[in-house]
KEMIMI-993600 format. One record per residue: residue in three letters; y, x, z of N, C-alpha, C in turn; chain. Coordinates in Angstrom, 1 decimal, m for minus. Atoms other than C-alpha are relative to their C-alpha. Example, Ala and Ser with C-alpha at 12.3 -4.5 7.8 and 13.67 -1.06 7.14 Angstrom:
% KEMIMI-993600
PT  code    n_c2    n_c1    n_c3   ca_c2   ca_c1   ca_c3    c_c2    c_c1    c_c3  unit
PT   ala    m1.2     0.9     0.0    m4.5    12.3     7.8     1.2     0.9     0.0     A
PT   ser    m1.1    m0.9     0.0    m1.1    13.7     7.1     1.1    m0.8     0.8     A
END
This chain:
% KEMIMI-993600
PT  code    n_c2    n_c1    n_c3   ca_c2   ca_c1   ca_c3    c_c2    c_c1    c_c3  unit
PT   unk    m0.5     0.5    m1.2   117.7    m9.2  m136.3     0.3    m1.5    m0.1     A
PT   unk    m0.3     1.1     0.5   118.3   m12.7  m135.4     0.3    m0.5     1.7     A
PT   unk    m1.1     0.5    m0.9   120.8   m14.5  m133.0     0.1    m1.4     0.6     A
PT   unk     0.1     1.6     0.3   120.8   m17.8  m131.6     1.1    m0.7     1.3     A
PT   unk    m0.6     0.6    m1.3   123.4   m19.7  m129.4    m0.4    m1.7    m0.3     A
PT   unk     0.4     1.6     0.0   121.7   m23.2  m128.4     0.8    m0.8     1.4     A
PT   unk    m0.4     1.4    m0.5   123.4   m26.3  m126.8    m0.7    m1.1     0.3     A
PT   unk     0.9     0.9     0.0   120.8   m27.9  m124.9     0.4    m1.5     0.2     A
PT   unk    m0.4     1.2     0.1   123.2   m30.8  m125.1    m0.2    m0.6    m1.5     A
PT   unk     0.5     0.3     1.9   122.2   m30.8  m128.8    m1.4    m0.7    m0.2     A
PT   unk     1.8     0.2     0.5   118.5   m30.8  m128.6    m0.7    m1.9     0.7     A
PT   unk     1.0     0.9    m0.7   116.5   m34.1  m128.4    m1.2     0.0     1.0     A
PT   unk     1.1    m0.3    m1.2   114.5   m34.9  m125.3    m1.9     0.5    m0.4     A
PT   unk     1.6     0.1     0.0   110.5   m34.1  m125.7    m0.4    m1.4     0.5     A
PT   unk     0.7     1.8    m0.6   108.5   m37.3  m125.8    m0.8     0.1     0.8     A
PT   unk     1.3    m0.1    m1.1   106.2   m38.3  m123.1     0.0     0.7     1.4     A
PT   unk    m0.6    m0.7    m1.2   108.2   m36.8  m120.3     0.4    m0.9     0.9     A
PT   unk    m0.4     0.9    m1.1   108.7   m38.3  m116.8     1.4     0.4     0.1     A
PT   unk    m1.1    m0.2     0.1   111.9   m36.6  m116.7     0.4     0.9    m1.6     A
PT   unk    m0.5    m0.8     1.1   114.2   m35.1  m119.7    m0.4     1.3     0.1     A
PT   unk     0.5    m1.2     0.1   112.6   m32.1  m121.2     0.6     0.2    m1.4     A
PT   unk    m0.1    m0.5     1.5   114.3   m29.6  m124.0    m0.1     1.1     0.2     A
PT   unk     1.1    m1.3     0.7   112.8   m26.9  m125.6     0.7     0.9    m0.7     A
PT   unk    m1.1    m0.8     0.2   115.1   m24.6  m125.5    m0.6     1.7    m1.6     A
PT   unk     0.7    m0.6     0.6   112.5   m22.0  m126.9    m0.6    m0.4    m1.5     A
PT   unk     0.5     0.4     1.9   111.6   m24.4  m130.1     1.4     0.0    m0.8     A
PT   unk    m0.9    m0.3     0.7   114.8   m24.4  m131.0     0.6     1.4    m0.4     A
PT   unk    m0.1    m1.4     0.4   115.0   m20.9  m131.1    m0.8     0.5    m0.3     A
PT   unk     1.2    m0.7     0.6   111.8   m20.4  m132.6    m0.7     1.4     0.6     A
PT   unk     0.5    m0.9    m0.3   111.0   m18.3  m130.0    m1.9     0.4     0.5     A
PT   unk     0.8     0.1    m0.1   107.6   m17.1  m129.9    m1.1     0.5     1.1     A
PT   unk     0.5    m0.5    m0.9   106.8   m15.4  m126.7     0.1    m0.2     1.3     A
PT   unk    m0.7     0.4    m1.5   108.6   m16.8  m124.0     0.3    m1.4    m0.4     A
PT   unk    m0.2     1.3     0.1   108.2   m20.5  m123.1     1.7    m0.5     1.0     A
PT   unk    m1.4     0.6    m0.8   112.5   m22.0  m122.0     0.0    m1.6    m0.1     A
PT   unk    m0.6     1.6    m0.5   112.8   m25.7  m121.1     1.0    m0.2     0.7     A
PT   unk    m1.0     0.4    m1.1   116.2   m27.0  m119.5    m1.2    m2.0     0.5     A
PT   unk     0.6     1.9    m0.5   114.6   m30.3  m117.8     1.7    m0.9     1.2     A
PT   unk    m1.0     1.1    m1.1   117.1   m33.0  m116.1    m1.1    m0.8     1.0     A
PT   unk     0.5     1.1    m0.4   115.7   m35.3  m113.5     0.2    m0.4     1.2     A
PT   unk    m0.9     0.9    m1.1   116.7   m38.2  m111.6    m0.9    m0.1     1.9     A
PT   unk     0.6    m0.4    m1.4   115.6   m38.5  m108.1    m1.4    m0.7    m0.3     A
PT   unk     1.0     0.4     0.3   111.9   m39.3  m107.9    m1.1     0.6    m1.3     A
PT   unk     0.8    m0.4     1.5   110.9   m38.0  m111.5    m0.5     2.0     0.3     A
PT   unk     1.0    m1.2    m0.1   108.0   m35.2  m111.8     0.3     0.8    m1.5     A
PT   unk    m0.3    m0.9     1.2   109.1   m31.8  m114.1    m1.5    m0.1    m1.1     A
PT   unk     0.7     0.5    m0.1   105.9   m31.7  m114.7    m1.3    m0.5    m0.9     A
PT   unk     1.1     1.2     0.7   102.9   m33.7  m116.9    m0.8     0.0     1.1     A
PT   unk     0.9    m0.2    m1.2   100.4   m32.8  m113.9    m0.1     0.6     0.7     A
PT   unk     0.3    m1.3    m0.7    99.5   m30.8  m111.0    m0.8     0.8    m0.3     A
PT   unk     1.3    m1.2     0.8    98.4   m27.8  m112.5     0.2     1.3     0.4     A
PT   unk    m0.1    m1.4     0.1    98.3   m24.2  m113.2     0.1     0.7    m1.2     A
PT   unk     0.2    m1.2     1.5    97.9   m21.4  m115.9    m0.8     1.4    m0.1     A
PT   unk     1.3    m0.8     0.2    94.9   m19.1  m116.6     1.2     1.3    m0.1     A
PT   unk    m0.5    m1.1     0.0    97.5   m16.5  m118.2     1.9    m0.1     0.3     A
PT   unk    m1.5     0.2     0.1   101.3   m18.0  m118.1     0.7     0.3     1.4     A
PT   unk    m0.9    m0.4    m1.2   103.9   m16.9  m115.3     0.9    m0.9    m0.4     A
PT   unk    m1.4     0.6     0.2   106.6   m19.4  m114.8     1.0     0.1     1.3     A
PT   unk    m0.8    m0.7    m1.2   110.1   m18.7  m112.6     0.5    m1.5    m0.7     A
PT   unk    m0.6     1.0     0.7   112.0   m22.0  m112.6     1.6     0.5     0.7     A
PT   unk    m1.6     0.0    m0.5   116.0   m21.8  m112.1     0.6    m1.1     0.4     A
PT   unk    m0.9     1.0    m0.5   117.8   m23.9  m110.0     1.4    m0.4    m0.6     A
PT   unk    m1.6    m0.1     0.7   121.3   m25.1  m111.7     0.7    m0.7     1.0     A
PT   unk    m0.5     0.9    m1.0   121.8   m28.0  m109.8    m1.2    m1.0     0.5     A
PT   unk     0.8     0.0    m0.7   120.3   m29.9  m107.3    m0.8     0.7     0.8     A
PT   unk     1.0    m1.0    m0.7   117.3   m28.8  m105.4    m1.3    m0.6    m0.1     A
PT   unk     1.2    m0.1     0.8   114.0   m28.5  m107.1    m1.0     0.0     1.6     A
PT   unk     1.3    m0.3    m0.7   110.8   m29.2  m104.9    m0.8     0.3    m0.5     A
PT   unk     1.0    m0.7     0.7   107.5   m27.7  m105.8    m1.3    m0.4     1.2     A
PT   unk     1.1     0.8    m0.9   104.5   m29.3  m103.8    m1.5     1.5    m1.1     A
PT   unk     1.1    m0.8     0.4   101.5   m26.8  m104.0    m1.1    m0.2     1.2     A
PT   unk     0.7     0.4    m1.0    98.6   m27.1  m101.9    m0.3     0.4     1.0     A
PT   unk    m1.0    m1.0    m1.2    99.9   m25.2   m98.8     0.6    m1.2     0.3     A
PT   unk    m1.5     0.0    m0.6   103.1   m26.7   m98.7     0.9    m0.4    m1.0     A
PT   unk    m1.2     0.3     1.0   105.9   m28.5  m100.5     1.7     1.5     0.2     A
PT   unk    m1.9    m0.8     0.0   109.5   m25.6  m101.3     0.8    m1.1    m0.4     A
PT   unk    m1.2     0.0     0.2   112.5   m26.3  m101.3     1.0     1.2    m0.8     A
PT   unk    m0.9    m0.9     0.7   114.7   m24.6  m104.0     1.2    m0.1    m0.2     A
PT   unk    m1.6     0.3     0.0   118.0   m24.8  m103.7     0.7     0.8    m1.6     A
PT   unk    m0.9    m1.0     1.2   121.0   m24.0  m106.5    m0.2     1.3    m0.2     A
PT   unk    m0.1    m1.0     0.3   120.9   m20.5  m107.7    m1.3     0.9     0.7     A
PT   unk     1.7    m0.7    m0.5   117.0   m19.9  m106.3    m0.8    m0.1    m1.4     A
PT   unk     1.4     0.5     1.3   114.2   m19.6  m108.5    m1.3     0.2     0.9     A
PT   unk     0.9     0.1    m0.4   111.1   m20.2  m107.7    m1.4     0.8    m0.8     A
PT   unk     0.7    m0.4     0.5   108.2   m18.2  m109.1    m1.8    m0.5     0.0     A
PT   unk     1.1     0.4     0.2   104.7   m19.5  m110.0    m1.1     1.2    m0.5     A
PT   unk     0.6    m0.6     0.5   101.8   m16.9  m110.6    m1.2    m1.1    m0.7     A
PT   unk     1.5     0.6     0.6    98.6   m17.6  m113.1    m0.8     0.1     1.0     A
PT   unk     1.2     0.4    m0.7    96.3   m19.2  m111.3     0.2    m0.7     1.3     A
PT   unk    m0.6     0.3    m1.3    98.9   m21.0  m108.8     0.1    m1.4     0.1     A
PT   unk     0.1     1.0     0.6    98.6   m24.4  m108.7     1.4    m1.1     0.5     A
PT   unk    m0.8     0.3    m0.6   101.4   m26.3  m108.5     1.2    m1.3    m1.1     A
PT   unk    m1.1     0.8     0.9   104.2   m29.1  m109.4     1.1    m0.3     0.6     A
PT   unk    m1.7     0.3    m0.2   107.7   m29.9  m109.4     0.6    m1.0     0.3     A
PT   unk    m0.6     1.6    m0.2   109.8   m32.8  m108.8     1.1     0.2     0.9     A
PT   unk    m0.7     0.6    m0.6   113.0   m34.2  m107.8     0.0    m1.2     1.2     A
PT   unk     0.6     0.5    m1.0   112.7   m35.4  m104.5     0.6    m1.9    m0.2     A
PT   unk     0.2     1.1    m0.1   112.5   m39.7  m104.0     1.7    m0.4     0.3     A
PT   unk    m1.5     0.1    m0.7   115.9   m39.3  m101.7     1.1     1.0    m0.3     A
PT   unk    m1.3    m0.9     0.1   117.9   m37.0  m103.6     1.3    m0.8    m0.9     A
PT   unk    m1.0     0.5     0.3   121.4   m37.7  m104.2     0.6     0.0    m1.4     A
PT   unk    m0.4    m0.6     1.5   121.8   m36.2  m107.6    m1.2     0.3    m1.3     A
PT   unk     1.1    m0.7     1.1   119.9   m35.3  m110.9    m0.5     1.3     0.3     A
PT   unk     0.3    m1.7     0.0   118.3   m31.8  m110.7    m0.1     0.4    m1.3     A
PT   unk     0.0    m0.7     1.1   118.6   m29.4  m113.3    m0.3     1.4     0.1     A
PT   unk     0.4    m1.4    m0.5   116.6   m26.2  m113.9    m0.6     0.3    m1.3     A
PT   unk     0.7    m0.6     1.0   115.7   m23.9  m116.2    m1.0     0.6     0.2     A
PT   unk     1.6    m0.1    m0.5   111.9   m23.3  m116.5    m0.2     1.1    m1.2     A
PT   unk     0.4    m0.5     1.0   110.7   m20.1  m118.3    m1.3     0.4     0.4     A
PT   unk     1.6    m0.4     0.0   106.9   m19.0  m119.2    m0.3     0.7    m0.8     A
PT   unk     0.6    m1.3     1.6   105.3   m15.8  m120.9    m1.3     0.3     0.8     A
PT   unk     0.1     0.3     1.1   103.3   m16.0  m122.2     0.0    m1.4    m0.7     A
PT   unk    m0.1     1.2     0.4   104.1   m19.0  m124.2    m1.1    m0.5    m0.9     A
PT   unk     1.7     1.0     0.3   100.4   m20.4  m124.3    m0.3    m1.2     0.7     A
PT   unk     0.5     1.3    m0.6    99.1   m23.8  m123.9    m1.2     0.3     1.2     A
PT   unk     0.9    m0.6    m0.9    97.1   m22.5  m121.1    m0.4    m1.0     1.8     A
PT   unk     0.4     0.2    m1.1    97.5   m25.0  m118.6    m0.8    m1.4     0.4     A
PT   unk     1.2     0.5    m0.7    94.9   m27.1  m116.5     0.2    m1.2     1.6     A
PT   unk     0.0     0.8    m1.3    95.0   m30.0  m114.1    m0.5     0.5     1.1     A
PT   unk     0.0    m0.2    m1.4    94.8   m29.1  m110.6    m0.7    m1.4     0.6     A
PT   unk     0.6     0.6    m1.0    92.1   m31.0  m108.7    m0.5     0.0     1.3     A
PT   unk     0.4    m0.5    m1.4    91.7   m29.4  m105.5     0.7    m0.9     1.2     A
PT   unk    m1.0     0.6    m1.0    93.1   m30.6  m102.4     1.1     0.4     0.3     A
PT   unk    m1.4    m0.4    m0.3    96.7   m30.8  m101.9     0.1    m0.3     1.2     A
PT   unk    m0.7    m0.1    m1.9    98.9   m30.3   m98.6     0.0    m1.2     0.3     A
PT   unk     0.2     1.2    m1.0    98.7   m34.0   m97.6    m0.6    m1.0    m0.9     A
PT   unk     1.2     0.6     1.3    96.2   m35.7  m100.8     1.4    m1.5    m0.2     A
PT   unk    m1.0     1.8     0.4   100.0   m38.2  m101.7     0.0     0.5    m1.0     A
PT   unk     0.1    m0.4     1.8   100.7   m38.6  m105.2     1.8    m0.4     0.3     A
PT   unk    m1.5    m0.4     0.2   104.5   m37.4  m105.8     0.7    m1.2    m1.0     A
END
């Protein structure tokens, strides 16, 4: 058996991130379920691209703030204590809106935790770049 209480005020950011990304999951060596806490300031994309995932499911948690999700439909709105769910094969990205007042903060999990995901080139709901 094995136990783990993590402080993602402990963990260093991930490099190469538009907004703060920790890996809540590497620090707990977990190997089946992907956890990121992400911060980000108004404007900044969760994120690397608009994409998808062949096999991964991701639910993100709202903590604070309010999480958008631009998909090619329709931008959500997620407010505190929402989550938002993404199926494989959904294409889709996140981001702290331009005019929000606060950081957002959300916990993002993914299982299976496979590198599985894929730029989104299709047409989006109004062809802007977030």
């Amino acid at each position: 058996m094995s136990y783990h209480v993590i402080d993602p005020d402990d963990l260093d950011p991930m490099p190469d991130r538009d907004a703060d990304a920790f890996s809540v999951s590497d620090a707990a060596d977990l190997e089946t379920l992907g956890m990121r806490l992400y911060v980000a300031a108004p404007g900044q994309m969760i994120p690397l691209a608009f994409h998808y995932h062949d096999e991964q499911e991701e639910a993100f948690y709202v903590v604070a703030g309010t999480l958008h999700v631009e998909t090619p439909d329709r931008v959500y709105a997620v407010d505190p204590g929402q989550v938002f769910v993404a199926e494989p094969g959904s294409p889709h990205r996140a981001f702290n809106a331009e005019d929000a007042t606060e950081p957002l903060r959300v916990l993002a999990l993914g299982a299976p935790s496979v590198d599985d995901a894929h730029v989104y080139e299709g047409e989006v709901w109004n062809d802007r770049d977030v």
